[in-house]
MOPAC internal coordinates of N, CA, C and O (Angstrom, degrees):
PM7 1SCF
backbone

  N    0.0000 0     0.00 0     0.00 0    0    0    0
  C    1.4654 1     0.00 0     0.00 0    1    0    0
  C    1.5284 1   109.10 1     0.00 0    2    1    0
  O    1.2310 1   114.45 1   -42.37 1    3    2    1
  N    0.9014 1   128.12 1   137.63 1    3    2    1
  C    1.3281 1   129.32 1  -153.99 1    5    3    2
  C    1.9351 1    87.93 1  -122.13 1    6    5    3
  O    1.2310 1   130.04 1   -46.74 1    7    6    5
  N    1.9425 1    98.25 1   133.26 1    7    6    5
  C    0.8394 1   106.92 1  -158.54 1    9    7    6
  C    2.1053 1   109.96 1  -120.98 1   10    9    7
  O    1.2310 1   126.49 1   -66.59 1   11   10    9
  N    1.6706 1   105.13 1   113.41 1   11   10    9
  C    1.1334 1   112.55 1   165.53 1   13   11   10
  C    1.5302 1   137.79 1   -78.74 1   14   13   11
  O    1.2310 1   113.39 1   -43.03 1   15   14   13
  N    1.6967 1   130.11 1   136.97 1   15   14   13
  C    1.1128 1   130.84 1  -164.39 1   17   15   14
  C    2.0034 1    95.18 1  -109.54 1   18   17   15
  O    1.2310 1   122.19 1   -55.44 1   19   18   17
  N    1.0952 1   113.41 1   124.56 1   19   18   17
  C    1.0556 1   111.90 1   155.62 1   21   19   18
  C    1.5712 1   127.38 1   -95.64 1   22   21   19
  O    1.2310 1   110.28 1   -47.33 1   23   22   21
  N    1.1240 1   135.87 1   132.67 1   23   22   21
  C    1.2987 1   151.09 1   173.04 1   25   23   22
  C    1.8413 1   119.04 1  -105.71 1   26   25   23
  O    1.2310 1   115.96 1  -104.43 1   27   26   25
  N    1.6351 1   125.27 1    75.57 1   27   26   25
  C    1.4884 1   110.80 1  -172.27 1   29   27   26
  C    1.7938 1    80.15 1  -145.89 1   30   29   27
  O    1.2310 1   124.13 1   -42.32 1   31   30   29
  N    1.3630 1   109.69 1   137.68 1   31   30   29
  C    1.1094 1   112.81 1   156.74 1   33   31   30
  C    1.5860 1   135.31 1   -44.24 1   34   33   31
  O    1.2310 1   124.11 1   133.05 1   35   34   33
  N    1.6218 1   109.72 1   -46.95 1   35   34   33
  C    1.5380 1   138.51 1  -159.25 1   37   35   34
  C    1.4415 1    95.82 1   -82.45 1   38   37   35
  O    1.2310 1   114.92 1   -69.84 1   39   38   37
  N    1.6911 1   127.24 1   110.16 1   39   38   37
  C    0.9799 1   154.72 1  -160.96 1   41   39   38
  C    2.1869 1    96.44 1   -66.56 1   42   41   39
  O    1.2310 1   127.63 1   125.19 1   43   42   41
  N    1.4945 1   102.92 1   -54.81 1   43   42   41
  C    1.3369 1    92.65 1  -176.44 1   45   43   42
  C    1.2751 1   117.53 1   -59.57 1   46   45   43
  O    1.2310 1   120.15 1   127.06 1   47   46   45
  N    1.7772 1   117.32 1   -52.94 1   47   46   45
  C    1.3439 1   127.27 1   167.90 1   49   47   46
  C    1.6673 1   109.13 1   -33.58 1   50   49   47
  O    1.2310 1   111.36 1   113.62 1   51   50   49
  N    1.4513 1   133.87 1   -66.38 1   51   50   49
  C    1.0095 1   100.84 1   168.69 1   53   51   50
  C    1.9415 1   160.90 1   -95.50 1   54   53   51
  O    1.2310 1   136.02 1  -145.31 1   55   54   53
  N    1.5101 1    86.59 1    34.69 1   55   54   53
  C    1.5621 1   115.98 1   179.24 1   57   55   54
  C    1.8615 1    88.98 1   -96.27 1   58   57   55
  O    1.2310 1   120.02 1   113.87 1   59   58   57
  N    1.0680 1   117.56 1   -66.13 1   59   58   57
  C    1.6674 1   107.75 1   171.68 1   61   59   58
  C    1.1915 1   138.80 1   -15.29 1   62   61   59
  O    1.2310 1   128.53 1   108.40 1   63   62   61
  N    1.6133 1   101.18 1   -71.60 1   63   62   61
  C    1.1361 1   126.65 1   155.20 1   65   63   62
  C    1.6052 1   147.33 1   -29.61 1   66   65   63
  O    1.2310 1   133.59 1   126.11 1   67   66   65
  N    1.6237 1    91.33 1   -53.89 1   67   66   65
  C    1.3493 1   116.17 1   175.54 1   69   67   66
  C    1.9531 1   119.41 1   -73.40 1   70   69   67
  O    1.2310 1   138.77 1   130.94 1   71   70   69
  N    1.7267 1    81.22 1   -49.06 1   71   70   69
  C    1.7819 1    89.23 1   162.63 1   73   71   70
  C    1.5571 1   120.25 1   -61.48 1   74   73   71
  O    1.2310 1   121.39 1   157.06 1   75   74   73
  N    0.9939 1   114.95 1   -22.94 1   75   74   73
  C    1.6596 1   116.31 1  -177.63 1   77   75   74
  C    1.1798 1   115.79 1   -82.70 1   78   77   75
  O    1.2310 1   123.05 1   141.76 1   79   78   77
  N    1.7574 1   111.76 1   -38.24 1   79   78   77
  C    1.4297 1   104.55 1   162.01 1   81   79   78
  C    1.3169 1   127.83 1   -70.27 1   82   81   79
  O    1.2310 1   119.11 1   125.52 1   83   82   81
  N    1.2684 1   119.30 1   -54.48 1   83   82   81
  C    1.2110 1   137.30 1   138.31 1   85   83   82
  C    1.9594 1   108.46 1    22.99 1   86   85   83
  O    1.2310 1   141.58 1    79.87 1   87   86   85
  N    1.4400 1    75.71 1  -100.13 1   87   86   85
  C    1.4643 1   101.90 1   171.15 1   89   87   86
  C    2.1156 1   115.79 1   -32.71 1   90   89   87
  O    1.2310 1   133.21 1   143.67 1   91   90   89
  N    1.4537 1    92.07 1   -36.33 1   91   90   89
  C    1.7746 1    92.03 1   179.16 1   93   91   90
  C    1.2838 1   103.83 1  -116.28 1   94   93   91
  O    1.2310 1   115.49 1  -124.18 1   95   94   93
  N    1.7093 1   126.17 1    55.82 1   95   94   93
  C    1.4667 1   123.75 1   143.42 1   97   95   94
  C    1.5603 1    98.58 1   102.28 1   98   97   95
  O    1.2310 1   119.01 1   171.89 1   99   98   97
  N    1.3151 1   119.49 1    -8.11 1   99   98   97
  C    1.7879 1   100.35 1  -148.76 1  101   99   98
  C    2.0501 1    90.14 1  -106.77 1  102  101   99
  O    1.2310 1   120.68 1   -44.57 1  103  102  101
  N    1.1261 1   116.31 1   135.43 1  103  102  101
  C    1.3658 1   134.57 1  -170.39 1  105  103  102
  C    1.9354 1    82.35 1   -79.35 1  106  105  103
  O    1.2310 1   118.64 1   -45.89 1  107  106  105
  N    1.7534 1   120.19 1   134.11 1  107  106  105
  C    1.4862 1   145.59 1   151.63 1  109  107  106
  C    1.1381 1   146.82 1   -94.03 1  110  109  107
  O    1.2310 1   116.44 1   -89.69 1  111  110  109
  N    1.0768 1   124.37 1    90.31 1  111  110  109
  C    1.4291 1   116.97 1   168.58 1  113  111  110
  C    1.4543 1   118.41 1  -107.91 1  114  113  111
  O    1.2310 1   113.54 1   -78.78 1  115  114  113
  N    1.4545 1   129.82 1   101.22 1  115  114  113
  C    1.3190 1   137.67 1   106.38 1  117  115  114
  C    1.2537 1   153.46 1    24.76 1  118  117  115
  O    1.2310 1   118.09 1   -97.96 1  119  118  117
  N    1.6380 1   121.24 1    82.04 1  119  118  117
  C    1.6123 1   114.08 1   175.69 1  121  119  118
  C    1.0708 1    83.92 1  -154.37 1  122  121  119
  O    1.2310 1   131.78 1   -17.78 1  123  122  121
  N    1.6925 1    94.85 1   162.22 1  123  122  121
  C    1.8099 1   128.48 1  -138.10 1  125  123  122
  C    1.4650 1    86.66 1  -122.56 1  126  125  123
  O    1.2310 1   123.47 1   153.72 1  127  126  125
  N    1.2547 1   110.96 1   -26.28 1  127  126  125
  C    1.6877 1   115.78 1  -176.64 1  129  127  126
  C    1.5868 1   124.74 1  -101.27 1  130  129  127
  O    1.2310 1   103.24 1   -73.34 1  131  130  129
  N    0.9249 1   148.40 1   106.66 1  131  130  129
  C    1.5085 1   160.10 1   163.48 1  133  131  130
  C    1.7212 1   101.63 1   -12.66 1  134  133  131
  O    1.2310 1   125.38 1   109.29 1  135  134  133
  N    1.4846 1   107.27 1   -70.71 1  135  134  133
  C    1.8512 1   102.75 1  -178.00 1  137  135  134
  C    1.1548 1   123.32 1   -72.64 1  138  137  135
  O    1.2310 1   124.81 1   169.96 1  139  138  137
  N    1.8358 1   108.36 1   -10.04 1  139  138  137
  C    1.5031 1   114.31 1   175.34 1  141  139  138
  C    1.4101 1    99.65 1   -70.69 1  142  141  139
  O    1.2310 1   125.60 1   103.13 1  143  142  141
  N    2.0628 1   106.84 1   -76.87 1  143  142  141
  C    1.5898 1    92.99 1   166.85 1  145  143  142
  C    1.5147 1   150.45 1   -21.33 1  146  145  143
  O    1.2310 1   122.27 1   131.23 1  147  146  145
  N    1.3701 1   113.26 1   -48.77 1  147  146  145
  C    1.3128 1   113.66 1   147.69 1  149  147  146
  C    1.3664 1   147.38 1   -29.05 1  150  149  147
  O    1.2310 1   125.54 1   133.28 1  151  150  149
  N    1.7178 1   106.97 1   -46.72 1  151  150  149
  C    1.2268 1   119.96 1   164.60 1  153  151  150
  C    1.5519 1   117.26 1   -82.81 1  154  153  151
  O    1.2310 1   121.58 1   161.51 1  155  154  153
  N    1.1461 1   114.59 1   -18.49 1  155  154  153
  C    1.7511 1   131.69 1  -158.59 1  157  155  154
  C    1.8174 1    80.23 1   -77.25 1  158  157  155
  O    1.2310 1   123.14 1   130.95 1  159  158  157
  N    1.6367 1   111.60 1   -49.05 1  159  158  157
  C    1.1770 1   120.45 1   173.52 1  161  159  158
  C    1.4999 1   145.58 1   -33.42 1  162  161  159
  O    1.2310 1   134.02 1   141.22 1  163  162  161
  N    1.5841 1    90.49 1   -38.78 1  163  162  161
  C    1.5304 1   123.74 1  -163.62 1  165  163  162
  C    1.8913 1    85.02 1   -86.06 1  166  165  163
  O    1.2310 1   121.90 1   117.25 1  167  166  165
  N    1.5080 1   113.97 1   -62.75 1  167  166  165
  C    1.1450 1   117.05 1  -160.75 1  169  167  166
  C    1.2152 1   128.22 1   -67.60 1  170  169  167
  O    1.2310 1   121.48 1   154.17 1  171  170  169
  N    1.4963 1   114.77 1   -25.83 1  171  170  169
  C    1.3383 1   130.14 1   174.72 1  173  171  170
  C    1.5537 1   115.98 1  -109.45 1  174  173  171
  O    1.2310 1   124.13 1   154.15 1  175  174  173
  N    1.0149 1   109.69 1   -25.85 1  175  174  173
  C    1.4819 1    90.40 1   168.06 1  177  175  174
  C    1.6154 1   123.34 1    75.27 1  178  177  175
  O    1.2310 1   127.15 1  -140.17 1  179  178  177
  N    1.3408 1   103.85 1    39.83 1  179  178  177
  C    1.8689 1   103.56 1  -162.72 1  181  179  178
  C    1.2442 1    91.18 1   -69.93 1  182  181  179
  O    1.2310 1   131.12 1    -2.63 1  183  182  181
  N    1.5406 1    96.15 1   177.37 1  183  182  181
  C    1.4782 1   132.83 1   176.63 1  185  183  182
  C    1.3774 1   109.22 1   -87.89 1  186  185  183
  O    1.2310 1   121.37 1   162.01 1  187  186  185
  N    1.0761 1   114.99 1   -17.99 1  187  186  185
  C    1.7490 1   107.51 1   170.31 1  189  187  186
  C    1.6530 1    98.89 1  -173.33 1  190  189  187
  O    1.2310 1   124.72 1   -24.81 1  191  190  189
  N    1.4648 1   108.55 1   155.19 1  191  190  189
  C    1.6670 1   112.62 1  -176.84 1  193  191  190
  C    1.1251 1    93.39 1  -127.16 1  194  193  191
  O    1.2310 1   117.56 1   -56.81 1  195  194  193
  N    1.4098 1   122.25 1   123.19 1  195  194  193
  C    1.5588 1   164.64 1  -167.95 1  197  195  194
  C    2.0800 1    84.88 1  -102.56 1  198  197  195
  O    1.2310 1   122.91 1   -79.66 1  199  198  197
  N    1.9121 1   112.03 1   100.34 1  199  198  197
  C    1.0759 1    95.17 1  -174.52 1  201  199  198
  C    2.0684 1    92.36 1  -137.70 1  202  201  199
  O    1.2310 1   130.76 1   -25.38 1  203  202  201
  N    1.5222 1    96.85 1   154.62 1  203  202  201
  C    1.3752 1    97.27 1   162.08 1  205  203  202
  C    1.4001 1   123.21 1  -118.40 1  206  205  203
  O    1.2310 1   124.90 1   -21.67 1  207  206  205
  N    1.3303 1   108.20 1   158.33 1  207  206  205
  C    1.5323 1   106.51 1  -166.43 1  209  207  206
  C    1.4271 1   110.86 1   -89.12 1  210  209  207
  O    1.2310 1   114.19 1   154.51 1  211  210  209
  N    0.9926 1   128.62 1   -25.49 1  211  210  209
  C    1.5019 1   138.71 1   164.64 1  213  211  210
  C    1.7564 1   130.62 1   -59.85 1  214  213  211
  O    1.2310 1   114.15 1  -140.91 1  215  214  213
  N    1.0275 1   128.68 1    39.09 1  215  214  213
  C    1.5409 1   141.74 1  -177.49 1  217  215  214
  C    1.1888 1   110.47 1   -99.51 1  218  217  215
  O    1.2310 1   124.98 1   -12.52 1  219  218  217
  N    1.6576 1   108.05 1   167.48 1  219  218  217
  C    1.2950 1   121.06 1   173.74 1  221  219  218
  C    1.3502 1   116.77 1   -89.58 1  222  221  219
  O    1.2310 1   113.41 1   -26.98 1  223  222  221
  N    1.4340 1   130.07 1   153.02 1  223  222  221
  C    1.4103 1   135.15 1   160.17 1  225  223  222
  C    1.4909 1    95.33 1    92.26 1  226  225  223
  O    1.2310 1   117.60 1   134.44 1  227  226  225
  N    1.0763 1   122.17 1   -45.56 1  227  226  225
  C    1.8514 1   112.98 1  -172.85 1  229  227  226
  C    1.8342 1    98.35 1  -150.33 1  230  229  227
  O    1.2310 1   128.05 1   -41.35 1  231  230  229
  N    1.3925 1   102.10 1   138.65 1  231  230  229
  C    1.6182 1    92.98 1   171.50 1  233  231  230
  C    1.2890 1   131.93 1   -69.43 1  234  233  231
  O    1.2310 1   118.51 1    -1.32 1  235  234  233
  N    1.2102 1   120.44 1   178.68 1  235  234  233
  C    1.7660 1   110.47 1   170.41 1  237  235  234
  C    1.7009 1   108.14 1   -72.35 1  238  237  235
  O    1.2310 1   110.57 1   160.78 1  239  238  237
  N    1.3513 1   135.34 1   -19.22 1  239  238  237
  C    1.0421 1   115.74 1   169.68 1  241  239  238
  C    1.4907 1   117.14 1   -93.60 1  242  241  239
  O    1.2310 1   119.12 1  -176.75 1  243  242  241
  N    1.2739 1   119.28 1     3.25 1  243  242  241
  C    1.1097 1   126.83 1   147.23 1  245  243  242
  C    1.6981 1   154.02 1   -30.72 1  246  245  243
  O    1.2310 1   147.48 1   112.36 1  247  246  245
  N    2.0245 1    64.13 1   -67.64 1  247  246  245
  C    1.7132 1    87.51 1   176.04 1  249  247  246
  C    1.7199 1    94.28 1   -84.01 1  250  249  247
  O    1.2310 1   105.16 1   124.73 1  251  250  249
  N    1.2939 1   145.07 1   -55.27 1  251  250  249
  C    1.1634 1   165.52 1   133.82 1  253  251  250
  C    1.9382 1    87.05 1    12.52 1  254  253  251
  O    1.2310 1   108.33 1   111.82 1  255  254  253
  N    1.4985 1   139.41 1   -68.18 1  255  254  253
  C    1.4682 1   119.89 1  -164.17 1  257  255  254
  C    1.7830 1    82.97 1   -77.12 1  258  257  255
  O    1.2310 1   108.65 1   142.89 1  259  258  257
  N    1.2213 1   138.85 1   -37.11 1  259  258  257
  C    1.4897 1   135.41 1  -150.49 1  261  259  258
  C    1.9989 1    82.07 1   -57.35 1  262  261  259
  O    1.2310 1   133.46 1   117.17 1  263  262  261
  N    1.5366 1    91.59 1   -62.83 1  263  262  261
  C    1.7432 1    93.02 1  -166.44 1  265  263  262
  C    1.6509 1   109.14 1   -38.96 1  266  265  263
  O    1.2310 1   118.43 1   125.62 1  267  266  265
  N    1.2471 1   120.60 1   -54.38 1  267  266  265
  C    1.7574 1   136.51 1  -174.92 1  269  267  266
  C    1.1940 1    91.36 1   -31.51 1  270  269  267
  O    1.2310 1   121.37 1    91.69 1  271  270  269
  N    1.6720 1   114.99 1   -88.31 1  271  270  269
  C    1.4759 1   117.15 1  -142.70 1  273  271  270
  C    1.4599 1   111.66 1   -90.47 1  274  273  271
  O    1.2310 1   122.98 1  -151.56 1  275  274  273
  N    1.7239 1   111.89 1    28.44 1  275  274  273
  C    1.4722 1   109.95 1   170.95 1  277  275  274
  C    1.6833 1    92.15 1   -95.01 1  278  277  275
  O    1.2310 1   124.34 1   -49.40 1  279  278  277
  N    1.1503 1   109.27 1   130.60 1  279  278  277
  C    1.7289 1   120.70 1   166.44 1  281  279  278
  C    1.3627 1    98.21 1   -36.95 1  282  281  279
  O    1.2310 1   127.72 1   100.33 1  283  282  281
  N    1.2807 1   102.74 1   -79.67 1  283  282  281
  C    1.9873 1   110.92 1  -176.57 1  285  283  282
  C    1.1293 1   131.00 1   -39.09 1  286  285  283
  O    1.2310 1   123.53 1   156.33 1  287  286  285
  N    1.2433 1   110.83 1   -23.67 1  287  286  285
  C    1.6556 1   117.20 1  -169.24 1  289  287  286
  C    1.9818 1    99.85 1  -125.19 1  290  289  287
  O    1.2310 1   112.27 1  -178.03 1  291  290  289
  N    0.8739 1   132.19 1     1.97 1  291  290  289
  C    1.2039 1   123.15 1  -145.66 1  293  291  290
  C    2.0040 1    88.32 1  -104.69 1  294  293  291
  O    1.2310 1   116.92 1   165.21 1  295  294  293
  N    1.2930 1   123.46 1   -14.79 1  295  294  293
  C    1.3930 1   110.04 1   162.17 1  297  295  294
  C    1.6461 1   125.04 1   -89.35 1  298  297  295
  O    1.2310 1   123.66 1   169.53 1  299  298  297
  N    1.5275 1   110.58 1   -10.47 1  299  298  297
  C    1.4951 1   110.38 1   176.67 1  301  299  298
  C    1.5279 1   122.92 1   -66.69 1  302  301  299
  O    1.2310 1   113.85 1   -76.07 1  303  302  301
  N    1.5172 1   129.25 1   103.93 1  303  302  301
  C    1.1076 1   119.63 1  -169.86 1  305  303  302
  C    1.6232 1   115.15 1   -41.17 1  306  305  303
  O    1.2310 1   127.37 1   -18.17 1  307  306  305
  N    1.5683 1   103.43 1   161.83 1  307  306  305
  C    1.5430 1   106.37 1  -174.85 1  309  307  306
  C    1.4471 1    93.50 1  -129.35 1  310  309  307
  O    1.2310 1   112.18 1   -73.91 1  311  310  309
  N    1.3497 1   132.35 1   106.09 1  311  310  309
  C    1.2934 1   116.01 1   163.44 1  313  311  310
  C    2.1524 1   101.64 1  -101.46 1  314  313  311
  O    1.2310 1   134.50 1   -15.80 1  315  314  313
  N    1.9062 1    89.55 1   164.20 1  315  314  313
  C    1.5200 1   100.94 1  -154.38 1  317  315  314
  C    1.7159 1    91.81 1   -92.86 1  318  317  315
  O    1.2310 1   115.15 1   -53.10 1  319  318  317
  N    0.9620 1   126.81 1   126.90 1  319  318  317
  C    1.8411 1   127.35 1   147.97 1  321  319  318
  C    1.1372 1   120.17 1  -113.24 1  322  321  319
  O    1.2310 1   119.96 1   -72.30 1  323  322  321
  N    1.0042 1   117.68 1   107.70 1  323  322  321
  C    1.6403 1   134.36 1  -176.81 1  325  323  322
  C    1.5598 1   108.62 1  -130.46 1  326  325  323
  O    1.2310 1   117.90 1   -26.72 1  327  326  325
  N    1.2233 1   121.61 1   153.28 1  327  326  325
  C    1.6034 1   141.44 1   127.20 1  329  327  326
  C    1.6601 1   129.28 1   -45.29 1  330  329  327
  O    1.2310 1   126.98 1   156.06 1  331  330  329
  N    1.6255 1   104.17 1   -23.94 1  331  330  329
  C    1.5841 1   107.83 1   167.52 1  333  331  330
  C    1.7738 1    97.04 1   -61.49 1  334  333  331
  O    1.2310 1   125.79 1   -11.76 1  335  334  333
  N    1.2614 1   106.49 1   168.24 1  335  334  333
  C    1.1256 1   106.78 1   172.00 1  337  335  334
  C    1.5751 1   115.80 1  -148.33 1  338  337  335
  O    1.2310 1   119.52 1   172.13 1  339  338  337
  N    1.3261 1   118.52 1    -7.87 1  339  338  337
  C    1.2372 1   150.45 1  -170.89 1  341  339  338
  C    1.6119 1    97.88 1   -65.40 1  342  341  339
  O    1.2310 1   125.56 1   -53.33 1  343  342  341
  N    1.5652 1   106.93 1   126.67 1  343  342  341
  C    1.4564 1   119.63 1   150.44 1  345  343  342
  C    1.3716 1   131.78 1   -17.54 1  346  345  343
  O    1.2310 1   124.23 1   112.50 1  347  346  345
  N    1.5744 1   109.49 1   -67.50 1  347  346  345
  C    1.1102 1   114.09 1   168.53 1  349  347  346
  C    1.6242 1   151.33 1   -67.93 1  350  349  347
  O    1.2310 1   145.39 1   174.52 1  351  350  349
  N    1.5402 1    68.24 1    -5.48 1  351  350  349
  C    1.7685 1    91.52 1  -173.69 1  353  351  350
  C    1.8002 1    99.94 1   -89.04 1  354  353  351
  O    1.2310 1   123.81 1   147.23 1  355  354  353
  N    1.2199 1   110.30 1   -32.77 1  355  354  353
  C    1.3899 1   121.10 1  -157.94 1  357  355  354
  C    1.8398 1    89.07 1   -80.23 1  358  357  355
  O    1.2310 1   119.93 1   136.35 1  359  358  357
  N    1.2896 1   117.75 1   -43.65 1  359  358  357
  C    1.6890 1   123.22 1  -171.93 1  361  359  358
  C    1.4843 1   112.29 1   -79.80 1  362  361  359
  O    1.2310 1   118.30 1   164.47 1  363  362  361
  N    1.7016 1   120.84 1   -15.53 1  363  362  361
  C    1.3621 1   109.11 1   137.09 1  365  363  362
  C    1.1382 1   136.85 1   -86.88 1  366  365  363
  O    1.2310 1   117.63 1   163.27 1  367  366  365
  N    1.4122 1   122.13 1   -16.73 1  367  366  365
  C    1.1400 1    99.81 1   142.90 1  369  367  366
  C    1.8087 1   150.37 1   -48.62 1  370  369  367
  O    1.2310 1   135.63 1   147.02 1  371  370  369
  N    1.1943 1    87.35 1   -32.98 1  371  370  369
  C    1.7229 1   108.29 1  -165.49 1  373  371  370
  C    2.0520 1    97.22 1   -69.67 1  374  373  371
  O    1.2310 1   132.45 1   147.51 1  375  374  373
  N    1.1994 1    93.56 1   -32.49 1  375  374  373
  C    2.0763 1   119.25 1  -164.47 1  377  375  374
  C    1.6707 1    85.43 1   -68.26 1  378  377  375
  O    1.2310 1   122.03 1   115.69 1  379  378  377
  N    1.4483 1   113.71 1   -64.31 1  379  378  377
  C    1.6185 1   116.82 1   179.27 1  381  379  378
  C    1.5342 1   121.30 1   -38.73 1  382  381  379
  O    1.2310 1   132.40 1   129.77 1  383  382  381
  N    1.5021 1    93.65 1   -50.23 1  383  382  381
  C    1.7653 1   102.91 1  -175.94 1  385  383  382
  C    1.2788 1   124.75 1   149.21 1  386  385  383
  O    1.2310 1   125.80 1  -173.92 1  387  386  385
  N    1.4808 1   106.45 1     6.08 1  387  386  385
  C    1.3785 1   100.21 1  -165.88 1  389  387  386
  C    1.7226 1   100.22 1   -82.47 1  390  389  387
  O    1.2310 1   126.46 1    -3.05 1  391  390  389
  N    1.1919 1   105.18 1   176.95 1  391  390  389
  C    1.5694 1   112.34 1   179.26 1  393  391  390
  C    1.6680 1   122.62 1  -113.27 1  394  393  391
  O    1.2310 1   131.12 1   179.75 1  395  394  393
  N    1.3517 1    96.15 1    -0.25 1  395  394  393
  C    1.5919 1   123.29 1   177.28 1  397  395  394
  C    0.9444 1   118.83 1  -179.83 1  398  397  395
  O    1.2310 1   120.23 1   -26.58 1  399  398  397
  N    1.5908 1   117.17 1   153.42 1  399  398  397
  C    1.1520 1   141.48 1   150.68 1  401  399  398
  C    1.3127 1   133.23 1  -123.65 1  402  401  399
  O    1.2310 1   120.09 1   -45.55 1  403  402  401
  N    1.8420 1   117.44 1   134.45 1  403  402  401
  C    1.1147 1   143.89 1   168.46 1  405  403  402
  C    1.1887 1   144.15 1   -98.78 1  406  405  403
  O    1.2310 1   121.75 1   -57.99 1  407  406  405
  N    1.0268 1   114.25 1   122.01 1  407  406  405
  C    1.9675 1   110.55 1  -165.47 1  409  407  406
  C    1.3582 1    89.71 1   -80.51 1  410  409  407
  O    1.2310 1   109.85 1    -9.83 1  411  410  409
  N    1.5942 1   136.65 1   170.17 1  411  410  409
  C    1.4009 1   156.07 1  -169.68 1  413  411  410
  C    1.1227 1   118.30 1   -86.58 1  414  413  411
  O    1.2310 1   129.30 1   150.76 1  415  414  413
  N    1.4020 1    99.68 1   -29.24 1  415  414  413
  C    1.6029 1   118.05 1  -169.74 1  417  415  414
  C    1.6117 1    85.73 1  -101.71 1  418  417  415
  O    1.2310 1   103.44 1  -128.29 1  419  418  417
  N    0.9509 1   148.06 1    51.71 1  419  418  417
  C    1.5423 1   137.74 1   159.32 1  421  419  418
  C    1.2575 1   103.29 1   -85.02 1  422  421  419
  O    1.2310 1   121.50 1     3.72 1  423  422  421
  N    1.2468 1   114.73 1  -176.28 1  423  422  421
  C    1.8363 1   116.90 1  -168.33 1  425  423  422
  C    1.6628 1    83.68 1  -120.81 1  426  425  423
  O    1.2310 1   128.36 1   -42.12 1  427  426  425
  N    1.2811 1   101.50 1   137.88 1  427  426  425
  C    1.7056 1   113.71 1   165.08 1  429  427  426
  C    1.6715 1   122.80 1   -27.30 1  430  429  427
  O    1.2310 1   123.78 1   129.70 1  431  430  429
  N    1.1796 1   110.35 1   -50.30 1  431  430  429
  C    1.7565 1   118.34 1   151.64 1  433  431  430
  C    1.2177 1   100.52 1   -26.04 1  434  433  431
  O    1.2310 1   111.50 1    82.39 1  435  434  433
  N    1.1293 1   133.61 1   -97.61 1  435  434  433
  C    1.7837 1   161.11 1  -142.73 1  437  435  434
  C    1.7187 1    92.73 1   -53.07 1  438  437  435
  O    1.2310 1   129.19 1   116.40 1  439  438  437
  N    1.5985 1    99.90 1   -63.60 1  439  438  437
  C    1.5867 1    97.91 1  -179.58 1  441  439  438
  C    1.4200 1   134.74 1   -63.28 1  442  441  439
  O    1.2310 1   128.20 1   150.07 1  443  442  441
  N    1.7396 1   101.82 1   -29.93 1  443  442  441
  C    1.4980 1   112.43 1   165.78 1  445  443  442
  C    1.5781 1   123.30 1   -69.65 1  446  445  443
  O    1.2310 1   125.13 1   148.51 1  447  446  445
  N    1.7281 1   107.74 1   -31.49 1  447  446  445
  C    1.1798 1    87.88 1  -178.12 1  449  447  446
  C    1.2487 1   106.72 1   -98.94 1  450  449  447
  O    1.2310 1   105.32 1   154.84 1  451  450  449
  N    1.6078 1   144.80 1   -25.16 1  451  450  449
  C    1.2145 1   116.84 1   145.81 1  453  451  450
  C    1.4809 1   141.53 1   -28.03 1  454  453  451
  O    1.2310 1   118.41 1   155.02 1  455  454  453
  N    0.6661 1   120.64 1   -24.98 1  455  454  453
  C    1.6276 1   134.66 1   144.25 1  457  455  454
  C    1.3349 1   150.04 1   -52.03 1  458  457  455
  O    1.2310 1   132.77 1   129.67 1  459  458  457
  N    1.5117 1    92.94 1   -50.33 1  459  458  457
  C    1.5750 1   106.78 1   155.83 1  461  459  458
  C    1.5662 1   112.66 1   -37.82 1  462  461  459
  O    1.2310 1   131.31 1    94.14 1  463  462  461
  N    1.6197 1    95.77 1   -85.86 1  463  462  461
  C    1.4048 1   135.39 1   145.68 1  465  463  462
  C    1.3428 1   115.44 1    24.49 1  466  465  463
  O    1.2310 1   109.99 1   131.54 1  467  466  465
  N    1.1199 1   136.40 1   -48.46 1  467  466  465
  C    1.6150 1   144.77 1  -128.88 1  469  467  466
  C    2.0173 1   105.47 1  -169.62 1  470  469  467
  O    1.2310 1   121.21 1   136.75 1  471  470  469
  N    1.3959 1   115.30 1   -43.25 1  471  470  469
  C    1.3280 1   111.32 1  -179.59 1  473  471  470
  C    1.5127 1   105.93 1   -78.95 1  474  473  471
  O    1.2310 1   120.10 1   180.00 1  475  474  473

C-alpha cells in the first residue's frame, strides 16, 4: 500500500483529503505542522508528500528546499496543494522540486489521479 504524507495546516482540508485517498487504497499520514511533517517525513518515509505552501513557522517552499537537500527525503515526490492559484506561484514551485501542482478546489478525480501518478 503505498503510503501518502500530508502537510496543510487547515484541519478540514486535511480530513478531506485523507478520506479521499483513503477511500482509493492509499495508506495517510497527516500533520497540521511543517517541522512535525518534516519529521513525520524522516520517520515514515512516504511515497509522496501531499504539501501546502501556506503554513505556519516555515513555508511550503520551505519545507519543500528542507525535503530537496535531505539525502533521505530528497527522491520522494512532492506534489503542491494550495489555495494559491497563480502561475507563478505554481512555476516556483515546480523550479524547487515539486512534481505537481494542485489547486484546493480540484475535484477528487484531479487529486486522486495526481496521486496515482507520482506515488
Amino acid at each position: 500500500m503505498k503510503r501518502i504524507l500530508i502537510i496543510d495546516d487547515e484541519p478540514e482540508i486535511l480530513r478531506h483529503v485523507k478520506k479521499r485517498l483513503e477511500a482509493n487504497g492509499f495508506a495517510c499520514t497527516a500533520s497540521l505542522d511543517p517541522v512535525e511533517g518534516l519529521k513525520e517525513a524522516r520517520t515514515e518515509k512516504p511515497n509522496l508528500i501531499l504539501l501546502d505552501l501556506m503554513l505556519p513557522h516555515m513555508s511550503g517552499l520551505g519545507v519543500l528546499g528542507e525535503i530537496k537537500k535531505d539525502p533521505a527525503l530528497a527522491k520522494i515526490p512532492v506534489v503542491i496543494l494550495t489555495a494559491l492559484g497563480d502561475e507563478e506561484v505554481a512555476m516556483s514551485a515546480m523550479d524547487a522540486g515539486a512534481v505537481g501542482f494542485l489547486n484546493k478546489s480540484c475535484s477528487p478525480l484531479e487529486l486522486v489521479t495526481m496521486v496515482q501518478m507520482y506515488a
